[in-house]
C-alpha positions as MATLAB code, in Angstrom:
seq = 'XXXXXXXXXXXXXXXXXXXXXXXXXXXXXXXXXXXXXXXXXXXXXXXXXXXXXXXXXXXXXXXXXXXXXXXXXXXXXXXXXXX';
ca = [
     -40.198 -102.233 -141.887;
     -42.699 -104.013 -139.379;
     -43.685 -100.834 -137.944;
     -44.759  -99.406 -141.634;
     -46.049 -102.936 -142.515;
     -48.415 -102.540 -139.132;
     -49.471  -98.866 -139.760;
     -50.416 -100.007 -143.099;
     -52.681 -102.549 -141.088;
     -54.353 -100.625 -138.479;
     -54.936  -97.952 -141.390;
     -56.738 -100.489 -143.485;
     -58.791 -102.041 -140.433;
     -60.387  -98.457 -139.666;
     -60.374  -97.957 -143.236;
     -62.813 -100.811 -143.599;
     -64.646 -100.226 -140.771;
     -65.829  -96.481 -141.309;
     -66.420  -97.820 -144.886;
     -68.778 -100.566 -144.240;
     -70.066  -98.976 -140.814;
     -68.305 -101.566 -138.860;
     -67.099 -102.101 -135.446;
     -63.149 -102.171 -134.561;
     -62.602 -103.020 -130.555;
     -59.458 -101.735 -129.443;
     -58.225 -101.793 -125.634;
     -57.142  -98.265 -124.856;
     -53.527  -99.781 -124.133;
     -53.163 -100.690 -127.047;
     -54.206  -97.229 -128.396;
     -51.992  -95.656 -126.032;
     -48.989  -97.864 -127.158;
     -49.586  -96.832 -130.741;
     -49.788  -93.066 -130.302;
     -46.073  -93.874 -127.851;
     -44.870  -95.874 -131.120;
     -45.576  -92.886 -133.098;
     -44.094  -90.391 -130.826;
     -40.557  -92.011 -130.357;
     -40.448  -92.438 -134.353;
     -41.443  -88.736 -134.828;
     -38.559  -88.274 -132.346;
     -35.998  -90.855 -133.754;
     -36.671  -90.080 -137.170;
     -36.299  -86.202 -137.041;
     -34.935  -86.082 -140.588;
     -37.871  -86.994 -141.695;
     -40.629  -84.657 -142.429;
     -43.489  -87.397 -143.305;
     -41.853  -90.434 -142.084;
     -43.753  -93.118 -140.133;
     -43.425  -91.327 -136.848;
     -46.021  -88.637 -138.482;
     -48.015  -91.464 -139.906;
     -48.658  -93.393 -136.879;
     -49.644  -90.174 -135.402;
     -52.244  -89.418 -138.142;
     -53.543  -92.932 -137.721;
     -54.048  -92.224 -133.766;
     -55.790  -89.000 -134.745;
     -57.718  -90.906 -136.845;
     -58.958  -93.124 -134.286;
     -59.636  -90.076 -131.640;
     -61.633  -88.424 -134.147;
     -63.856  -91.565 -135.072;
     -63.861  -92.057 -131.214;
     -65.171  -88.711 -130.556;
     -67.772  -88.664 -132.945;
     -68.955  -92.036 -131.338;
     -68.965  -90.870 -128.101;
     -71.238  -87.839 -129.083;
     -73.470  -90.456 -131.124;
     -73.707  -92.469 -128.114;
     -74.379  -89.469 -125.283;
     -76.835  -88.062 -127.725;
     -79.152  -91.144 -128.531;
     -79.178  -91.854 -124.614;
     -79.945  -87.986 -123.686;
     -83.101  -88.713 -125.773;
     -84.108  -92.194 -124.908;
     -84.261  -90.556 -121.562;
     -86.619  -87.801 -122.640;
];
């Protein structure tokens, strides 16, 4: 139950952030530890088909996608203040 209540959480925080354009810091430990959480519940709760293993995991995907698209934001705009 903690886990769930803690996905719920972390979905809401990056929720809230992408909504308003806000910025969530997160140590990549911590990130790390998530996506491990997720992983041993995907693997624990294997009777499960969309159990909170798969739901951490979509989270983490979540966050490596909006991390992605910030990197690229970020190498673009200093590729052309270099210009």
């Amino acid at each position: 139950m903690y886990a769930a209540a803690n996905r719920r959480v972390v979905q809401r925080m990056l929720e809230t952030c992408r909504k308003d354009g806000g910025v969530l810091l997160v140590q990549p430990e911590h990130l790390l530890s998530f996506k491990l959480m997720g992983l041993q519940r995907r693997w624990t709760d294997k009777t499960s088909a969309s159990g909170l293993g798969k739901q951490i995991l979509n989270t983490y995907r979540e966050f490596e996608t909006s991390l992605g698209t910030l990197w690229t934001r970020v190498t673009r705009t200093s590729a052309s203040s270099s210009s």
